[in-house]
C-alpha positions as CSV (number, residue, x, y, z in Angstrom):
1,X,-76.1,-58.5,134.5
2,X,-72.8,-58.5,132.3
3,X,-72.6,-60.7,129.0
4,X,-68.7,-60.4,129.4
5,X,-67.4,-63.9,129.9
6,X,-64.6,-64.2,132.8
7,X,-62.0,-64.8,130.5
8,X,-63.0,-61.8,127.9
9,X,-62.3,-59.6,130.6
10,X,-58.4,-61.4,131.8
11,X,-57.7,-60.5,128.2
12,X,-59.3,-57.5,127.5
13,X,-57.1,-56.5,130.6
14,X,-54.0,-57.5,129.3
15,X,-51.4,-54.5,129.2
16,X,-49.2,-54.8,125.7
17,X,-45.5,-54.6,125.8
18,X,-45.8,-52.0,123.0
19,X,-48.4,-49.4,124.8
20,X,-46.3,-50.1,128.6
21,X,-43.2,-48.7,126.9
22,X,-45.5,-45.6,125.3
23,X,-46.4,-44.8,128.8
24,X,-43.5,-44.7,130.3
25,X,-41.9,-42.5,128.0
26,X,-45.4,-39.9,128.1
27,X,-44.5,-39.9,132.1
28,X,-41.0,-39.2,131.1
29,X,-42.5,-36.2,128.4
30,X,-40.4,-37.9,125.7
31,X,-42.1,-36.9,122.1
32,X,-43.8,-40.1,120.0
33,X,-42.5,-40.0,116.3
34,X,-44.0,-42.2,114.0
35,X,-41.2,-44.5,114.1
36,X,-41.9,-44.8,117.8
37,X,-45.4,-45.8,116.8
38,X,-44.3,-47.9,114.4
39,X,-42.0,-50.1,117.0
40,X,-44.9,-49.7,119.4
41,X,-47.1,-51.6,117.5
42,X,-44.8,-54.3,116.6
43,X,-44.1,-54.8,120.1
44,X,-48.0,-55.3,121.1
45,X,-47.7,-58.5,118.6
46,X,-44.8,-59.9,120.6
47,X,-47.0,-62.5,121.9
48,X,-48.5,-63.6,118.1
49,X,-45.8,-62.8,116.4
50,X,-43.0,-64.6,118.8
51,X,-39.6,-63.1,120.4
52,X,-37.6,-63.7,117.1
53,X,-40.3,-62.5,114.1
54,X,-40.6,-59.4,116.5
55,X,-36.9,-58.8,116.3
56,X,-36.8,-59.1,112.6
57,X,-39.6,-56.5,112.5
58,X,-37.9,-54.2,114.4
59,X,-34.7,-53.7,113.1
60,X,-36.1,-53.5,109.6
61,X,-38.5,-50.6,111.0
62,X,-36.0,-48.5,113.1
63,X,-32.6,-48.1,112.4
64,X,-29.5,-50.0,113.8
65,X,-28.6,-49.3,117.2
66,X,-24.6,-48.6,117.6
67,X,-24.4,-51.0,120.6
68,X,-23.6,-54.8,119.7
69,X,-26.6,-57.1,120.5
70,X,-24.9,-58.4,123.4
71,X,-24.2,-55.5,125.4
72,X,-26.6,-54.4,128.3
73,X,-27.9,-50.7,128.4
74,X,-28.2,-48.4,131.3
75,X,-32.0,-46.7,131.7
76,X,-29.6,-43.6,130.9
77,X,-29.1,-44.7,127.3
78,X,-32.4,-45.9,127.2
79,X,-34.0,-42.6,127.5
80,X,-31.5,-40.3,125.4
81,X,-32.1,-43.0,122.9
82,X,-36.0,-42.6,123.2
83,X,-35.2,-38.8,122.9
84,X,-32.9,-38.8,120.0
85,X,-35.3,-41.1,117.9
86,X,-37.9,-38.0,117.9
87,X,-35.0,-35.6,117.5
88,X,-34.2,-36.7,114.5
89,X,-36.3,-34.5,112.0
C-alpha cells in the first residue's frame, strides 16, 4: 500500500520550465555552462517567483540579449543562442 497522497504525486509529477528547456537542448547535444544552470534554475521558480521577479532574475544572471524585448525569435536563433552562451569561454 502507498503512503503517497494523490495530490503528492500530481506535484511530484510536475515538469519545470527550467529542466524542460535543459532537455531539449541535451537532445539537441548543446553543452550546459553554468550560466545555463544558473537561468535553469531561475526558471523552475517561475511559478513561486511570478512571470515579472523571474525576468528580473534573469537578465541580471545572463547577459543582455541584442534583440529588443518585443521582437519574436525564430527556433534558429534560439539554438545558435543556446550554443554561443557555452561558447563563450
Amino acid at each position: 500500500m502507498s503512503t503517497k497522497q494523490p495530490f503528492d504525486s500530481a506535484q511530484d509529477k510536475q515538469l519545470k520550465l527550467g529542466n524542460a528547456i535543459a532537455k531539449i537542448a541535451k537532445v539537441l547535444h548543446i553543452p550546459h555552462c553554468e550560466k545555463c544552470e544558473q537561468r535553469r534554475l531561475i526558471l523552475n521558480e517561475i511559478r513561486t517567483l511570478g512571470i515579472k521577479e523571474t525576468i528580473k532574475r534573469l537578465r541580471a544572471a545572463g547577459p543582455s540579449t541584442s534583440k529588443d524585448i518585443n521582437e519574436s525569435w525564430s527556433v534558429e536563433e534560439i539554438v545558435k543562442k543556446m550554443e554561443d552562451c557555452c561558447d563563450e569561454k
